[in-house]
N, C-alpha and C positions, 0 to 999 in steps of 0.2 A: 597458484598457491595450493600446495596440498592439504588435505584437511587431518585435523589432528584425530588421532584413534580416540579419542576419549572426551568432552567435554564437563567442565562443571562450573558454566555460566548460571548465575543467577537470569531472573529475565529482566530486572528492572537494571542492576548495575550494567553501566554499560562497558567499561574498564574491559577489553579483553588480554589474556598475557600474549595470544601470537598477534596482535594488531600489527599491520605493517606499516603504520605513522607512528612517531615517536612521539610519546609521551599524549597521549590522548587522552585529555580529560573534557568529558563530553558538560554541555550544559547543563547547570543544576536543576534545569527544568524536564531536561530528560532524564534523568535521573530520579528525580521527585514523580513526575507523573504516574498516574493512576493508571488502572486498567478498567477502568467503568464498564458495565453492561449495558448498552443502550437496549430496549423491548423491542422486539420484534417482532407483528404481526400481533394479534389479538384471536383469541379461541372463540368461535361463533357458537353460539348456545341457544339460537332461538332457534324457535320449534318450524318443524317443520310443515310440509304440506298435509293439509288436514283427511284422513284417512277416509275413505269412500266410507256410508252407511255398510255396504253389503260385508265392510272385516266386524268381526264378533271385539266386543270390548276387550275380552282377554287378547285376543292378536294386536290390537291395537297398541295397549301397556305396551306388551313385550318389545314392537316395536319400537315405540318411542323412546322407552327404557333402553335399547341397546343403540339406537341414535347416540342420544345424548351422553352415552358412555367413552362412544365413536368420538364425538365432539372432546371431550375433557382429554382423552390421551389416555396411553398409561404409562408408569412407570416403571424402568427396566433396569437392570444393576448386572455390571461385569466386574466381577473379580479375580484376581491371578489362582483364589482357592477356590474359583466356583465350578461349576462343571454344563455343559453346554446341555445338557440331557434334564437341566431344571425348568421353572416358569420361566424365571428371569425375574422376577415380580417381589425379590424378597432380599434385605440386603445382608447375605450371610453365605456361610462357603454353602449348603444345604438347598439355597434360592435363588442362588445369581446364576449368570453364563460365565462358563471362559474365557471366552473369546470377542475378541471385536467382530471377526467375522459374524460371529451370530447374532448380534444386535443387527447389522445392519442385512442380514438375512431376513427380520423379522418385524422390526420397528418401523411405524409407517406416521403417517399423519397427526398430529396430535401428542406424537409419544414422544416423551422423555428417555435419554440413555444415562445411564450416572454410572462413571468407570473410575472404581476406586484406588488409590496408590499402586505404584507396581511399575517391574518394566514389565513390557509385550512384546512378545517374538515374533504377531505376526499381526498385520493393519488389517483394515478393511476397505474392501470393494464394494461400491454403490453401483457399479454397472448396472442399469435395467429395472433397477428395484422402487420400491414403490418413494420411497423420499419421504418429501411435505407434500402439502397445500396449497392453496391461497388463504389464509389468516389462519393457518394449522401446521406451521413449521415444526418439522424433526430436529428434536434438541440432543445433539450427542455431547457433554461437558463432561472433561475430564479434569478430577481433582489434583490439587498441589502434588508432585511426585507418582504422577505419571509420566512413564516413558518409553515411548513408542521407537526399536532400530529397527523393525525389519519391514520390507512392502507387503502390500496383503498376498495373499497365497491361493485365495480362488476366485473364480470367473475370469471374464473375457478382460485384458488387460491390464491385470493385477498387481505385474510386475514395477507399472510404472510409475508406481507411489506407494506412501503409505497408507495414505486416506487418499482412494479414485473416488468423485465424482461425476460420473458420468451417463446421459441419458436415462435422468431419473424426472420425479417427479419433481415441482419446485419448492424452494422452503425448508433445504434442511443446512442447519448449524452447527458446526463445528468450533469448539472450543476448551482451552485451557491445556489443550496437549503440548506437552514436548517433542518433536519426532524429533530424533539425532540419525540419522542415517549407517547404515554398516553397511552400505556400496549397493545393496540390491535396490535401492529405488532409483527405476531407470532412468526414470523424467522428473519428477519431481518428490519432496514429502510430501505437499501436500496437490494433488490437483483436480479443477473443477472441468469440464467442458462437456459440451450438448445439450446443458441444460439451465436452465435460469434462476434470478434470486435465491441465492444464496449465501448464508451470512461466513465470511470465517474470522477467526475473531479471537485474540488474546494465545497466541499457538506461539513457542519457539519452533523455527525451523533450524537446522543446521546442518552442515554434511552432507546435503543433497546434492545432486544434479543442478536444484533448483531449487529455491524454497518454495513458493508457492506457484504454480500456473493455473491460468484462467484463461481459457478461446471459448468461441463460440458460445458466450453467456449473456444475456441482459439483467441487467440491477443487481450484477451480485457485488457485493460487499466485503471487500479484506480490509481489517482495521485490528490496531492495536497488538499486532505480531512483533516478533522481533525474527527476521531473517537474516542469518549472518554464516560465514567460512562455505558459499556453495562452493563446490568442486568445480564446476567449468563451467558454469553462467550466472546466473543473477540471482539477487534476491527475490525480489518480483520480478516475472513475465506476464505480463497480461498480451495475447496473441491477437489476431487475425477474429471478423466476425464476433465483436464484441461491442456493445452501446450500455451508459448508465452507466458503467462501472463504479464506485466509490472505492477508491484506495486513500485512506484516513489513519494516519497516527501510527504508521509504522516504524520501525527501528530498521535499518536496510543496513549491513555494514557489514566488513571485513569478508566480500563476495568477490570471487575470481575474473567476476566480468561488471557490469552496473549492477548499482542497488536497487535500480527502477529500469523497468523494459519495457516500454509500448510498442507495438505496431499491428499494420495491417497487410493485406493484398489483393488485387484484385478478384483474383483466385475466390479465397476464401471468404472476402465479406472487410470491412471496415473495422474502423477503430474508435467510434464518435461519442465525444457529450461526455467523456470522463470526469470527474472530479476526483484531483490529486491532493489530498491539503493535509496542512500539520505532519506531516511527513520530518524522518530526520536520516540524512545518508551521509554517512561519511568515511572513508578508509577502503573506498571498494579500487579495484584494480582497475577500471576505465572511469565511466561517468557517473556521476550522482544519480542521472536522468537519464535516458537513452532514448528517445521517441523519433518514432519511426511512422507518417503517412496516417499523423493522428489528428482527427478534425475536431472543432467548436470543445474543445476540453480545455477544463480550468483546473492551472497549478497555483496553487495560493498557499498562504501562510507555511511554506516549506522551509528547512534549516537544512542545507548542501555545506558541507567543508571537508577536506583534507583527502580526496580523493586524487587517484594517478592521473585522471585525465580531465576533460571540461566538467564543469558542475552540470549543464545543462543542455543537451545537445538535441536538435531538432530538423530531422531529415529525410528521405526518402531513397537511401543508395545503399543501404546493403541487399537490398533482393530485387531482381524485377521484379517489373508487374506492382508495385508500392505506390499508393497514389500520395501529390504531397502532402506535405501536415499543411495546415488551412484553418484560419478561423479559432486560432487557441487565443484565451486569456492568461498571461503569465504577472501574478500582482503581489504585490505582499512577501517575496520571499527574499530568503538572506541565504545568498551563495556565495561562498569564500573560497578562492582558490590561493594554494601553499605551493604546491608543486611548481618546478621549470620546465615545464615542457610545453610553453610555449599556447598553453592551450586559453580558455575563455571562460566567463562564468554563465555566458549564453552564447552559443553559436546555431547558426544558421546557416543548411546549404543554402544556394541561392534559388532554387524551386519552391522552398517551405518556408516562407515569410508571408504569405498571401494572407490577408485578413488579421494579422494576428497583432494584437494588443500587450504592449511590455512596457504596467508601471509599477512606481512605492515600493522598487523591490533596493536592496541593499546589494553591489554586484562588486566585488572588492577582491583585489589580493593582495597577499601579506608581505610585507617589506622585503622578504626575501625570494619570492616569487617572480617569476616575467610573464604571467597571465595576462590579459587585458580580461575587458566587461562585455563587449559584442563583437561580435564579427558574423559578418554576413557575406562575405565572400564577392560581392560587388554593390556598387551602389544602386542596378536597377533594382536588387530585392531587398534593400533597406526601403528602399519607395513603396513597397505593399507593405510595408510594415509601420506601426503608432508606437514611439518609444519616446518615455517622457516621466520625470519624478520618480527617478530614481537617483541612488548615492550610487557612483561608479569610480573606478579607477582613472588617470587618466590615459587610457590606453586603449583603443578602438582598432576595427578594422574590416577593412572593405575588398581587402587581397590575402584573406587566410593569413597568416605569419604576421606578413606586413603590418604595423602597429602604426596609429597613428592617433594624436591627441584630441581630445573631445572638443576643441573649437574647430578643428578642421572637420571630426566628423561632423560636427553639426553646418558646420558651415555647405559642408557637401549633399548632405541628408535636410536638415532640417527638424532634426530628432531632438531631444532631450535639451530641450532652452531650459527649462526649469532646474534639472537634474544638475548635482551641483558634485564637484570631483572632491573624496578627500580619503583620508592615511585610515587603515583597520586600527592603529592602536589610537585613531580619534574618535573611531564609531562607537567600540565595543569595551564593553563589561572588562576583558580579559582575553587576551589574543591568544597569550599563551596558555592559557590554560582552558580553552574553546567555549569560555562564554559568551557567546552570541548576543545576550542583553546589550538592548543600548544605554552609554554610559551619560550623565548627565551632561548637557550643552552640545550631545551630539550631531554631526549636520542632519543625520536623520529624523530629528524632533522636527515634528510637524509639517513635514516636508512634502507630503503626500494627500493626494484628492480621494475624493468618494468613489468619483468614475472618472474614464478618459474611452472618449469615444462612442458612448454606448454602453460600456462594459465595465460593472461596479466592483469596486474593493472591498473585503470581508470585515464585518461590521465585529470582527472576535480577532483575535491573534493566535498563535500556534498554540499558548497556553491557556485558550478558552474565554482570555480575561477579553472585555468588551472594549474597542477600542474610542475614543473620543470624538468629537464630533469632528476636530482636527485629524489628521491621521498622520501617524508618522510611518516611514517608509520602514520597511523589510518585516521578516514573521513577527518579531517582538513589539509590542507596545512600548511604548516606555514606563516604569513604576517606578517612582520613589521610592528611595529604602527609606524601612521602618525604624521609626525614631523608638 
């Protein structure tokens, strides 16, 4: 899919006009949801090591005084009228920078960045630079009508986004940008790697390569983006040599490859202990999900529909050297496959079923669909696998293609005795129009455990709401409408 020269997406509508599913009307929950700011880190303010007799009182102040100034941060301002030759320190054309570039030339630990309306010709490169902290994260927030087409323009690999993070210190946050892409950002709009915790958070990406990537990180954080129309891969990539990640509340849609990418390699390092959740993908030209050789990570309360190919795919064969996925929790989510092509709302090579736990989730395709709900490609790697309480199709598979009904899978496997087979327009809110709520008397009321195996189900739903001491299967709770 080629991407269009121009956008003007809101970020919370999700409706877009090139959508390549017809007639896409996304759930009023995605569409109502907020963009919350969860805190990040906390500024340390207490005093430091207590100054030897031999410093004179006056050296003493001074220092302590320029500590504690250290500690608080300061505040920095880029405007489209400001000029890079200012403090930075003052919010007017006379005080601010111009530039993106020069905040993050300058702002370090503790500092706030406030970049006001405007487009920007040209991003910023974190290469090498000083970043965050530990409890003194760099706050870069950009206001409503900001927007960011071109990659950054200096240091060492500038080209290959619009905001690089790279081999910096840890702790810094990015937020509230638009990046729209004009072709020069080679790899992504937005990307992190080399370095750790860091938040990115409430950003449209569009027209990238990529919207966001993330390698070689620990505990960093993408949540509450909307990434959609990349040019030749994904919404998210999260790569090789990454643990802790939190990917949370993203919009992933109308992307040239999946909305979601994980993997690893030997090479490079692993892909372990993810958290996937509240997530919404739908319209991308392969998978909802794309995981690839990614261990002990949990996908919960996610909303998968209307995408070209499986909602959820789980494997270790596009690159040597990939070790397999192992040890994943897949619980609570509601994957709806539309399309004919034959494909599944979770599939499994046969190497990447070891350890992994699949319940409570809603795994359905729509009347006019030939998807089924699993496939696993044989039945010795159904055997490492726990599947059980979930609402499915009846339509299984142990030979790729091969389709075969859920008493035979189970009679073969031993999977999903609980899990009970039925129709998308008996589950849901609204088929046609992609409401994903479950509708009253659906099989999925109350159908679902706390744990199976070991391995517990989310005590919230994708809309936050807390769910009952019963639990019913797939992202939504169920709620009564209001009288």
């Amino acid at each position: 899919m080629s991407c269009p020269q121009a956008f003007s997406y809101s970020r919370v509508a999700v409706l877009r006009e090139n959508s390549n599913v017809d007639t896409i009307h996304p759930p009023l929950a995605v569409v109502a949801r907020g963009r919350k700011i969860a805190a990040v880190g906390t500024i340390d303010e207490t005093a430091g090591r207590r100054l030897s007799k031999s410093f004179v009182h006056v050296t003493a102040f001074v220092l302590l005084a320029a500590w504690a100034g250290a500690a608080r941060g300061t505040t920095y301002y880029v405007r489209t009228d400001g000029n890079d030759r200012n403090r930075g320190t003052e919010d007017s054309a006379r005080g601010a920078w111009r530039t993106l570039q020069r905040a993050a030339d300058w702002a370090g630990p503790g500092d706030s960045v406030l970049v006001r309306p405007g487009t920007y010709g040209a991003g910023m490169n974190f290469f090498g630079k000083k970043g965050g902290a530990p409890g003194r994260p760099l706050t870069v927030s950009a206001d409503a009508g900001v927007v960011l087409t071109h990659c950054a323009t200096s240091g060492v690999n500038a080209k290959l986004a619009g905001i690089n993070i790279e081999n910096t210190g840890p702790g810094i946050i990015i937020e509230g940008f638009r990046v729209v892409s004009d072709g020069s950002m080679e790899r992504a709009c937005i990307r992190v790697t080399g370095s750790d915790n860091h938040v990115i958070r409430r950003n449209e990406c569009a027209g990238g390569f990529i919207g966001i990537f993330c390698s070689q990180s620990k505990g960093t954080e993408i949540s509450d983006d909307d990434c959609h129309h990349s040019t030749d891969q994904h919404g998210i990539y999260c790569s090789a040599g990454t643990s802790g990640l939190v990917i949370r509340h993203n919009l992933l849609h109308d992307n040239h490859w999946d909305g979601l990418h994980l993997n690893s390699s030997k090479a490079s390092g692993p892909n372990d202990k993810a958290l996937v959740e509240r997530n919404t993908c739908y319209a991308n030209q392969l998978s909802g999900m794309d995981v690839e050789g990614c261990t002990h990570a949990t996908f919960r309360n996610n909303l998968i529909f209307g995408n070209e190919k499986h909602g959820m795919t789980f494997h270790s064969a596009d690159q040597a050297g990939t070790e397999p996925c192992s040890g994943n929790t897949i619980v609570n989510n509601t994957v709806v496959c539309s399309n004919t092509n034959l494909c599944f709302a979770v599939q499994f090579r046969p190497e990447d079923t070891e350890g992994t736990v699949l319940f409570n989730n809603v795994l359905l395709s729509t009347e006019a669909s030939n998807c089924g709900s699993i496939n696993t490609f044989s039945a010795e790697s159904a055997a490492k696998l726990t599947s059980d309480y979930n609402v499915v199709s009846d339509r299984f598979s142990l030979r790729g293609g091969e389709k075969m009904a859920r008493a035979a899978w189970q009679g073969q496997t031993g999977h999903d005795r609980h899990s009970v087979v039925a129709a998308a327009a008996a589950t849901f809110a609204d088929v046609a129009r992609n409401d994903f709520r479950l509708r009253p008397g659906a099989p999925a009321r109350k159908l679902g455990v706390a744990s199976l195996a070991g391995h517990s189900a989310p005590p919230d739903d994708l809309d936050g709401a807390r769910r009952d001491a019963v639990f019913d299967a797939g992202a939504y709770a169920f709620k009564p409408a209001r009288k």
